[in-house]
N, C-alpha and C positions, 0 to 999 in steps of 0.2 A: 676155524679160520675166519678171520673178519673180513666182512662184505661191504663194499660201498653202494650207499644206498644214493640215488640220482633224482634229479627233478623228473617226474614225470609228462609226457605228454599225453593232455588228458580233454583233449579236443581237437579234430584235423585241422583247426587253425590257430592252435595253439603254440607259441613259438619261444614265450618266457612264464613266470609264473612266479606270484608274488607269497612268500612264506609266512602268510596272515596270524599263524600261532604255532606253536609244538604242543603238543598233548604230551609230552614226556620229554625228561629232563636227562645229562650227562649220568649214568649212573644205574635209572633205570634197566628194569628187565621188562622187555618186549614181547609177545608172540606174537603166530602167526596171524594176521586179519584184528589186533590191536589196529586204534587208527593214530597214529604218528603224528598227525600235523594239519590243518587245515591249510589249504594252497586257493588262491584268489586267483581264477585263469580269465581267460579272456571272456569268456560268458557266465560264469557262475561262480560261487566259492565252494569250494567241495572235501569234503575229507579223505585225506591221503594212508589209504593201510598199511601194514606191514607185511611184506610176504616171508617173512625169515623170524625164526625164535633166537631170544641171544640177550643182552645188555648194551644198552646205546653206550657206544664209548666215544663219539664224537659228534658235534652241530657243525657244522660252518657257516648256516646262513642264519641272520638274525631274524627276527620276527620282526615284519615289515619290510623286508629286502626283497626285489625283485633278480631272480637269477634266471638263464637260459635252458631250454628241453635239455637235459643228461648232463647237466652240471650235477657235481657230487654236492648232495645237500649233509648226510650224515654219514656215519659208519655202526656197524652193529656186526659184533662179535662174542668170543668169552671175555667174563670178565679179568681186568688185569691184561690182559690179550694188548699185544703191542699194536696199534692202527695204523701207525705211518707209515708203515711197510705198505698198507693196503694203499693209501695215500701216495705215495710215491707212484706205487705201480699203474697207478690211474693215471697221474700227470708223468708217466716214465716218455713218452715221445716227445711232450711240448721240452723236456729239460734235454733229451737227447740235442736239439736242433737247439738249443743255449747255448751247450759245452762249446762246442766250433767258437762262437762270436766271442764268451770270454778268454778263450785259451787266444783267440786271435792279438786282443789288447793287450796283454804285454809284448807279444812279436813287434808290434809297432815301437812300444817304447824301446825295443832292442837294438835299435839300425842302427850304425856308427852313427859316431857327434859329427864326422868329416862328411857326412852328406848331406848335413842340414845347412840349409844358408843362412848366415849371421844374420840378426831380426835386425831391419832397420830403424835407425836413430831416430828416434822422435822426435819433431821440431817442437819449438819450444812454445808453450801454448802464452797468446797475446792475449792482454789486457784487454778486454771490447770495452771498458767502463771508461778507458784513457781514450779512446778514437770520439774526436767531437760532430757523432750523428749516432741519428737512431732508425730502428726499422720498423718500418710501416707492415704488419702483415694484417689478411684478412680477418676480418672480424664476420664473428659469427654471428649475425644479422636476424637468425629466427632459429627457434629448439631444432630444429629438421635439417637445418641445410650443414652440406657438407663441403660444397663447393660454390664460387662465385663465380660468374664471367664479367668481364674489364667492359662494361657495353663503351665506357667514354671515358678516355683523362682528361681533364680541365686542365692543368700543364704536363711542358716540357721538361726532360731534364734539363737543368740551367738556371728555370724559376726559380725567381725567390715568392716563397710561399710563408704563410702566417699559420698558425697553429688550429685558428680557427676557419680554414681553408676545406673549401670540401675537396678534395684531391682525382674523386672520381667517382662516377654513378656503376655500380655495381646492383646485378640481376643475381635475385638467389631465388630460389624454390616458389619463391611465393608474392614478390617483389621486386621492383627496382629502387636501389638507396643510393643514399650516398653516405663514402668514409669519407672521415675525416681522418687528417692525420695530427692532431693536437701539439704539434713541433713546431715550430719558426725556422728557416734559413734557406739551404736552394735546396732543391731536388735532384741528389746525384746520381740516384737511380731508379729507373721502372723495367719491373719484370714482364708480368705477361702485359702482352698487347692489348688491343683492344680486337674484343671479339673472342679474345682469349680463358680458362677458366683455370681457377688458383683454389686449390684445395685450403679449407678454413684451417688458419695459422700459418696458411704458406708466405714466404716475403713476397711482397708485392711493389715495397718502393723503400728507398733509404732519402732520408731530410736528414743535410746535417751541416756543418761549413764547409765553404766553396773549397776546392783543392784535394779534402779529403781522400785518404785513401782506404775504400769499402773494402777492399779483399777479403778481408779476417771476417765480416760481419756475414758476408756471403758464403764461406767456408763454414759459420761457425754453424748451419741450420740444424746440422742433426740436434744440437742441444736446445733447439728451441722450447721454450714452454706452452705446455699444452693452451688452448684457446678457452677463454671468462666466454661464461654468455655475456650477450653483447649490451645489455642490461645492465650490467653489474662491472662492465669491466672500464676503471679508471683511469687515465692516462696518466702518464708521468711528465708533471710541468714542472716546469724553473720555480718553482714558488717563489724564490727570492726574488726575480724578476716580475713576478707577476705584479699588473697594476689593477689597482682598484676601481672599478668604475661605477659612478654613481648610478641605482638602480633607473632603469626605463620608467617611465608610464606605461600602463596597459593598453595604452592604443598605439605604443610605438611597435615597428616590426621587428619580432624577434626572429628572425631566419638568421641574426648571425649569435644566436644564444646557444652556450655550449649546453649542449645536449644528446643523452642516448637516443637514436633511431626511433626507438620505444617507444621511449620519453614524448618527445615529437609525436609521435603518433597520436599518443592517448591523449597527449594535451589539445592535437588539433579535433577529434573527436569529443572531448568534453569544449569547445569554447573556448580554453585557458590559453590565456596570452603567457607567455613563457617568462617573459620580462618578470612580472609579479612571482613567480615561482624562486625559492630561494635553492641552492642547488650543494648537495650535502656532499659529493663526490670531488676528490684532488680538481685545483683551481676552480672551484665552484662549477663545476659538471653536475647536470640536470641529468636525474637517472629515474626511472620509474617510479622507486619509491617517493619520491619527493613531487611529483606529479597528484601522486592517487591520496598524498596526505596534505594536500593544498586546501586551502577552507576560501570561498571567495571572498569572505569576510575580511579576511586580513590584509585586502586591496587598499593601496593608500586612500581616503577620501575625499571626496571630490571639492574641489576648492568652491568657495563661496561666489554666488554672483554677482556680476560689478552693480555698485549703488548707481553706477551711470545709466544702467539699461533701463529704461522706462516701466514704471511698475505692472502696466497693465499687459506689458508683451505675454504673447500666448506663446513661444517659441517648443514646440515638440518634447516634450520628455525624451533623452533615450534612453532605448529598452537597455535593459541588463541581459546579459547571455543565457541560455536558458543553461541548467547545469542538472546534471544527473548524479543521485546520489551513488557514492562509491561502493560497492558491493564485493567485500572480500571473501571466496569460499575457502575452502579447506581441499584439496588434492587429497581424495584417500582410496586404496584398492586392498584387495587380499587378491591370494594369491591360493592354490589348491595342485598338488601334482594328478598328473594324469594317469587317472584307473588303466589297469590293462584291460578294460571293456571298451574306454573309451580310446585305446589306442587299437584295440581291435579293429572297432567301429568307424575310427578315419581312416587306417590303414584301404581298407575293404571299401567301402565306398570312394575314395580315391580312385583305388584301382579300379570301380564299375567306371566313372564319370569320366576319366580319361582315357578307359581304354575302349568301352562299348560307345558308338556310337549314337544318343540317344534320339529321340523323338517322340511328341508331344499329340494326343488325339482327345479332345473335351468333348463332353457330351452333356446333355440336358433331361434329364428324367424324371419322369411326371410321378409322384411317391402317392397319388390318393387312391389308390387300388392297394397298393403295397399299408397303408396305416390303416386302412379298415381291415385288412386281413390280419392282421396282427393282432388287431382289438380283438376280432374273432376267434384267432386261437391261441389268443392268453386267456381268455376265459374258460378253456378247455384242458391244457397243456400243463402236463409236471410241473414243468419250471418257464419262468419268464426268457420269452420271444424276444432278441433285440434287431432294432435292423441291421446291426453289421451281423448277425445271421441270416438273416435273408439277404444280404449282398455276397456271401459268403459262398451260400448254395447254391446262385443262382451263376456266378460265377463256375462254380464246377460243374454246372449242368453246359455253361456256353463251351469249356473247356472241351467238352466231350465233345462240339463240334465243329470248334477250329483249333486243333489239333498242331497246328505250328505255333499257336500265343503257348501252349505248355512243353516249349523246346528250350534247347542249351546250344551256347556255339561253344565246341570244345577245338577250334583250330582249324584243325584238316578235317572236322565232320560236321555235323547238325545234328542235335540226339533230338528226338522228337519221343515224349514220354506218354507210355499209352495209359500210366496211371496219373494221378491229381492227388496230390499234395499241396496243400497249399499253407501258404507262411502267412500269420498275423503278425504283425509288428506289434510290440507292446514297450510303450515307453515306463522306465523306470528311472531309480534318479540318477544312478549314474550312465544312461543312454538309451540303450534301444535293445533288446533282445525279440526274437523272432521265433516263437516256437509252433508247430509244422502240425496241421490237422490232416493226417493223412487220409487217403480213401473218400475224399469228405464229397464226391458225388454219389458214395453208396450211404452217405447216412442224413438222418433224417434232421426235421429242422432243430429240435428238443436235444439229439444226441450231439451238434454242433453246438448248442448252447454249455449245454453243461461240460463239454471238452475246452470248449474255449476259458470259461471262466475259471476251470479247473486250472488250465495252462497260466493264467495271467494274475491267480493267487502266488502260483510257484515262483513267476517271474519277479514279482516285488517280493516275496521272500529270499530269494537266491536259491530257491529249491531245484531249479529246472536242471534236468541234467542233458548231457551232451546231444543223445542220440534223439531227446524228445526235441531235438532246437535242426534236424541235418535232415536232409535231402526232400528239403520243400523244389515243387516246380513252376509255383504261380506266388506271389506273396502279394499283399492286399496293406494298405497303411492308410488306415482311418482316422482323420481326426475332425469327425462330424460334429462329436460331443463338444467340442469347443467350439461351435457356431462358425467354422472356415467355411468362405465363399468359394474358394477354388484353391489347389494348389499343383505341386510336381512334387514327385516322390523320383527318389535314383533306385535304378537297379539291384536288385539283391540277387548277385552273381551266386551259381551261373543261370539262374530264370535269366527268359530271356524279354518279361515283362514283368511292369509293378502297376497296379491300380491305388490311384490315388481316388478316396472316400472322401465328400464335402459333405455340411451341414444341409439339413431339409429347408429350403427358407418358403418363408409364404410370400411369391408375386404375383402380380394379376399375369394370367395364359388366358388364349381366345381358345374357345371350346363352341364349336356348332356357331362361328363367326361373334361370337360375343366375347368381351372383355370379363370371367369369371376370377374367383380368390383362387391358386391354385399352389401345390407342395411341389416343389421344384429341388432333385439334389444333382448338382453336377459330378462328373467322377472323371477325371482324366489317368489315360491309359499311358504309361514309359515305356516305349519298346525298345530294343535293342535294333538296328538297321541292319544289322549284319545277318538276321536270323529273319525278321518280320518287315514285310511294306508296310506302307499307308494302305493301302485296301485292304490287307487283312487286318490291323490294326482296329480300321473304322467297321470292320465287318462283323467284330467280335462287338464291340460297342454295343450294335444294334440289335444283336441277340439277346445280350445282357438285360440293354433299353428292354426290349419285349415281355423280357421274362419277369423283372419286375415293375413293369406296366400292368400286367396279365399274371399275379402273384399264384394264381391254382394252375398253372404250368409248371409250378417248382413241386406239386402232390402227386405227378404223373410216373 
């Protein structure tokens, strides 16, 4: 009889599981402890067995697809052996709780035609291109902003207003501007007030001929067009009407040059007089690009001096504007989906940082006892001594006697753990895996070395398996080896502390009132509040301080 075979869960916090390969194909014959498939869980990749003999007669999930705990990945029966029977029977309750809602939809279309109410007549849709005015809506003024507020109208309804009219100073996100409304005639309507806020593309005012009537322009909003960045977005002039005007001088004021917000900006931060800018947007509208491709050069120049002015006058040169060259980059990103490690890894720290209460306790440790001891029994010892083993032991020696830093708050209790495990965090490239030196106050400095480095081979290979990564009660996150002056590490639930490991630096310390060279590594402790005070916190510290101040306390 064919068997559905399910996602496994293959970690207590494992909750989906990504289908990294098949090791066997539709067709195949299977046995038992065969490995099926390589599954990518939230801490490791691992190979998924068979526990049944048979011939795979179904996949559903592809290679690369993430699916959820006891989702049906495959089926394995005899060959020829019908599967969908087995298929069905797996999904037989989700289609149970179906049948109802389809058998319901034709009832519906069933009701007599005498109880429905005749659809009403659709009025007949108005020309907006025939009514002589148009609608001012908000312009979107910066990439960010979604909405404006009306800080000020400059008219009334009734004005008559020009096209190059700023109509009102509008606050968005990041500034105060001013729209224009690039139309001629009165103002027959303004929406929000002043003080008011108008979602980007909302109407905000109609210009059009006095008498008009807006109704239809006001009805018509659902079909409005979506909003141009405010850069790029050209207005719609009379062109017929428009009149020519002979260009400015650059020293005349351009405050009434039609120009994007933008535009304005960039020109009054580079010096450019607008006047000299030629403007490439409907009715010669000045828009960004016509700004940033401005050359000062192409300024008309400067007329000759009169033969009247006496030769010898010394009259001031003036300066020219200072101008910075234009600098165009390139916008580029990739993009990467998110490992189930590292969805693991935010999930889980989220939940420490917002649920445990944290707090923060630094300290200052003098390392020149601790590097000569080292020296000392590297020259002796199996294998090389690092100090995050001697932070490591010294730490489950202080463990052993403040006995609430190696607790859990499980809710309604306090577990207080009379063993020491303790968790190294080991960064890899797609996060952080933590795997657990258990016992590690009964062993020595040598047998911590070579556990750890054993543990942190596996971890950059994806070797590590579940049970060597579960039920740390202290965990420790170093990152000396990168020269860090100080840092905060979050919780790794449910410890109810983490010790965060800084770099050795050399500063001058006063020794015997003198100013000496001295090895200084700070280590800051993350307690959880709910489990640990400040005095035990700081009390665990100064044990820790002692013991590697005083390195042949950790031999006892």
């Amino acid at each position: 009889m064919a068997e559905v075979v399910k996602m496994p869960k293959m970690s207590d916090t494992m909750t989906e599981g990504v289908l990294a390969k098949w090791h066997k194909k539709v067709g195949d014959k299977v046995k038992s402890g065969d490995v099926l498939a390589e599954i990518e869980t939230d801490k490791a990749t691992m190979d998924f067995e068979s526990y049944q003999d048979g011939t795979l007669l179904y996949i559903g999930v592809e290679e690369g697809s993430a699916v959820p705990v006891d989702a049906v990945i495959a089926v394995l029966g005899n060959e020829g052996e019908d599967y969908k029977a087995a298929l069905t029977q797996d999904s037989g309750a989700e289609k149970k709780e179906e049948k109802p809602a389809e058998a319901a939809a034709p009832a519906k279309a069933e009701k007599p035609t005498e109880d429905k109410k005749p659809a009403a007549t659709a009025a007949p849709k108005v020309d907006l291109s025939s009514i002589p005015a148009t609608v001012i809506r908000m312009p979107a003024l910066s990439d960010t902003m979604t909405e404006g507020v009306i800080e000020k109208w400059n008219f009334k309804v009734g004005d008559k207003v020009k096209s190059d009219d700023s109509l009102a100073d509008v606050a968005t996100d990041k500034a105060t501007m001013e729209v224009v409304g690039y139309e001629a005639g009165t103002l027959l309507y303004i929406g929000p007030k002043e003080g008011e806020a108008a979602p980007v593309n909302g109407i905000i005012a109609i210009v059009g001929k006095e008498g008009t009537d807006i109704t239809p322009l006001l009805q018509d909003t659902a079909d409005a067009p979506a909003a141009a960045p405010a850069e790029e977005a050209a207005p719609k002039a009379e062109t017929a009407t428009a009149e020519a005007e002979p260009a400015a001088s650059s020293t005349a004021d351009d405050s009434r040059v039609k120009a994007s917000p933008l535009a304005r900006k960039i020109a009054k931060d580079k010096g450019i007089n607008l006047n000299d800018v030629k403007g490439s947007a409907e009715g010669g509208r000045i828009i960004k690009k016509d700004v940033e491709e401005y050359k000062p050069s192409a300024k008309p120049a400067a007329a000759p001096a009169s033969t009247e002015a006496p030769a010898t006058a010394t009259a001031p040169a003036a300066k020219a504007p200072i101008t910075l060259p234009t600098y165009t980059g390139e916008e580029k990103f990739t993009e990467r989906a998110v490992t189930q490690m590292r969805k693991a890894i935010s999930r889980r720290l989220s939940e420490s940082l917002f649920t445990a209460p944290h707090f923060y306790v630094t300290m200052s440790i003098d390392m020149d006892q601790a590097i000569a001891a080292r020296t000392r029994i590297n020259d002796v010892a199996p294998v090389k001594i690092s100090f995050n083993d001697f932070v490591l032991k010294a730490c489950a020696v202080a463990l052993k006697q403040h006995p609430a830093i190696n607790s859990s708050f499980l809710g309604d209790k306090i577990r207080t753990n009379e063993h020491i495990h303790i968790g190294v965090a080991v960064a890899v490239d797609e996060g952080l895996l933590v795997p657990v030196i258990k016992f590690a106050d009964g062993k020595s400095l040598s047998h911590i070395s070579v556990e750890v480095k054993d543990f942190a081979g596996k971890a950059k290979s994806k070797k590590l398996q579940p049970a060597e990564m579960e039920g740390s009660t202290f965990t420790i996150s170093n990152l000396g080896m990168f020269g860090v002056d100080e840092f905060t590490a979050i919780i790794n639930t449910p410890n109810a502390c983490i010790l965060a490991v800084s770099g050795i630096q050399q500063v001058p310390v006063v020794k015997n009132g003198a100013v000496v060279p001295g090895n200084v590594m700070k280590v800051t402790l993350s307690c959880d509040h709910r489990v640990v005070d400040g005095a035990t916190g700081a009390a665990f510290l100064q044990t820790l301080k002692s013991l590697l101040e005083e390195p042949v306390r950790l031999l006892i």
